[in-house]
C-alpha positions in Angstrom: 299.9 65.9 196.3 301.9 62.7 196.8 305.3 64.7 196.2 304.9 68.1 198.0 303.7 65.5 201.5 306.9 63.0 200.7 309.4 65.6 199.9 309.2 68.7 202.1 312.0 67.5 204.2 314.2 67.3 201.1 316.9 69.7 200.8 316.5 71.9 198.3 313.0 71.0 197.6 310.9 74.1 197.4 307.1 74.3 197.3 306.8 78.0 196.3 308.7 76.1 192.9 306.8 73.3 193.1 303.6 75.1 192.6 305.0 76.9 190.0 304.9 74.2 187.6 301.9 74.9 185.1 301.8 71.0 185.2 301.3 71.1 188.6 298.7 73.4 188.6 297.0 72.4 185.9 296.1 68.6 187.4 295.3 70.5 190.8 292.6 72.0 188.4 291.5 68.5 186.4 290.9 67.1 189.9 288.5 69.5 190.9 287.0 69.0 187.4 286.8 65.4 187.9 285.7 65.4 191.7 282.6 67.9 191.4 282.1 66.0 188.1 281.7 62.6 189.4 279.8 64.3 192.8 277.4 66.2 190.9 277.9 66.9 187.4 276.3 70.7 186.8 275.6 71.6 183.9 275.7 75.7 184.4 277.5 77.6 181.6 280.2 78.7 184.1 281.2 75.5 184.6 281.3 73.8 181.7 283.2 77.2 180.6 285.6 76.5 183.2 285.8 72.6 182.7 286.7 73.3 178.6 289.7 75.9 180.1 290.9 73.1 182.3 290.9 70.7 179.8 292.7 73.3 177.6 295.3 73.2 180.3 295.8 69.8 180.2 295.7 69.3 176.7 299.0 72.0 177.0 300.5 69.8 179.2 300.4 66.6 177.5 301.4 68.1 174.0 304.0 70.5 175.3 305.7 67.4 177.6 305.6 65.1 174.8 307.0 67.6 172.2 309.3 69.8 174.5 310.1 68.3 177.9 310.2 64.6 177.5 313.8 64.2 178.2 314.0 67.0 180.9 313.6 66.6 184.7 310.6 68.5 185.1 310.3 68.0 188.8 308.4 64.8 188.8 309.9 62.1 191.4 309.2 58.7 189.5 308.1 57.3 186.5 305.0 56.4 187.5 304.0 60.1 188.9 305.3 61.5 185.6 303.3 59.4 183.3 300.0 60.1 185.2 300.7 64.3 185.2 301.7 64.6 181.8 300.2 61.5 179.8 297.4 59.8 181.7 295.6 63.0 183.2 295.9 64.8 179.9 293.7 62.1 178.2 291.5 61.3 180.4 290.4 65.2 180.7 290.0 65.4 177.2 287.9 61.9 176.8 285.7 63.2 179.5 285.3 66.6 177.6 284.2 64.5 174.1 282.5 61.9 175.9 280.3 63.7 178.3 280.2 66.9 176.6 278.7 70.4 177.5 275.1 70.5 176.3 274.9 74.1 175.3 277.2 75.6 172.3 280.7 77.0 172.9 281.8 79.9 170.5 285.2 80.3 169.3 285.8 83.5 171.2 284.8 82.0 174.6 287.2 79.4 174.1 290.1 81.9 173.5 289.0 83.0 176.5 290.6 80.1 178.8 293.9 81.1 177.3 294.0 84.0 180.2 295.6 81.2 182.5 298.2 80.3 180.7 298.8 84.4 179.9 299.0 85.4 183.3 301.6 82.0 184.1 303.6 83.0 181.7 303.9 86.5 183.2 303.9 85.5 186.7 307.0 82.8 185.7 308.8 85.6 183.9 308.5 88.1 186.6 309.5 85.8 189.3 312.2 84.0 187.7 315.4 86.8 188.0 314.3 87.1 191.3 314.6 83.6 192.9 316.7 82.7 190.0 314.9 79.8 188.9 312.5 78.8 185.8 310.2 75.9 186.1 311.0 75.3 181.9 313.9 75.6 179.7 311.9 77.7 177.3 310.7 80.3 179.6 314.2 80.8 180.9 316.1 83.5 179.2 319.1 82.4 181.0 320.7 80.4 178.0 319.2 81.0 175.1 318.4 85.1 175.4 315.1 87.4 175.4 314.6 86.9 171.6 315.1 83.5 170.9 313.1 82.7 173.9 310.1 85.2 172.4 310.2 83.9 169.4 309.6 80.5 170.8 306.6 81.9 173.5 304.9 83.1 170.4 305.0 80.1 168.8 303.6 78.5 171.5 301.0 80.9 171.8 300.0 80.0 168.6 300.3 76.8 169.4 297.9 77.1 172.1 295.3 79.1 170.2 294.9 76.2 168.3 294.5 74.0 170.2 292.0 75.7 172.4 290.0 76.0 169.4 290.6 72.5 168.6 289.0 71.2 171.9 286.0 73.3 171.1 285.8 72.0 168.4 286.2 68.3 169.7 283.3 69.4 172.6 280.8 70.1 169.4 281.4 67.2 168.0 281.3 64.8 170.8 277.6 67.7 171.5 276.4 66.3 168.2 277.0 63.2 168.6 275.5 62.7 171.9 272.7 65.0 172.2 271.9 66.2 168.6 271.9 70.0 167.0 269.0 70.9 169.0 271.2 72.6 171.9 271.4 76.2 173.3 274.3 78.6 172.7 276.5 79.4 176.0 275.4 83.0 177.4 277.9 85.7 177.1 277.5 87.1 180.6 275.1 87.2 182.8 273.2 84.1 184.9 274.4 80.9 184.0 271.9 78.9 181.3 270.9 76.0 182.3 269.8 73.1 180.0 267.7 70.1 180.6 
């Protein structure tokens, strides 16, 4: 919250873009993660469903800065702001997802479920971009590079993101395993929220 305090005076700083940054919105959501986390820790299927999306979302971030955006402004002001949203942050959600696991099983298809976020950004970016003229990414913006090119690439990176939603699923059963042995309860499917000793 450091920049939208220190730089709503700034001319041409906007916070209607500034929230528009997935970056941005996904470390609003690894806060949260980490506050309740540290206050109370629950254990409720819900929430570990929701802490595996939000460290899906940071996962996204890290990987998609370090391969795509490294040498882009990206609307970070300072080095050491930038570092913490798109390196630190990333980490440290997905170390907290291994190392302090969810207790009960995650399927596959529940974790392609915490792909909706990124779904509806994506939609809500393309939408909104021709009508304030701006896009928070160069490879959302059709602008330069033109609808197919830049759908080629979004599919890509949809693919992209499938995997490695599964892949932190995967690294949540492991890290399971390893701390709390095979003898776990699957996630419920709907319903009240299980909740495991």
């Amino acid at each position: 919250m450091w920049i939208p305090v220190h730089s709503g005076d700034s001319p041409g700083f906007s916070y209607f873009n500034y929230f528009s940054y997935f970056t941005v919105l996904s470390n609003v959501l690894a806060a949260i993660v980490l506050v309740v986390g540290a206050v109370t820790d629950p254990q409720g299927t819900r929430w570990q469903l929701f802490r595996g999306a939000v460290t899906v979302y940071m996962v996204i971030t890290g990987i998609v800065y370090a391969v795509l955006l490294a040498n882009i402004d990206v609307g970070m002001q300072g080095q050491w702001t930038n570092e913490v949203v798109h390196r630190l942050l990333p980490l440290v959600l997905f170390l907290d997802w291994v190392l302090n696991p969810p207790r009960m099983r995650i399927s596959d298809a529940q974790s392609l479920t915490w792909l909706w976020f990124p779904f509806v950004y994506g939609v809500y970016t393309l939408i909104r971009g021709p009508i304030v003229d701006w896009y928070p990414y160069p490879f959302i913006n059709p602008t330069d590079q033109g609808y197919l090119q830049m759908s080629i690439g979004l599919v890509v990176l949809l693919i992209g993101f499938v995997l490695i939603s599964l892949a932190v699923n995967v690294a949540g059963r492991l890290g399971r395993r390893w701390r709390y042995g095979e003898d776990t309860p699957s996630a419920s499917v709907g319903g009240v929220d299980r909740e495991v000793e």
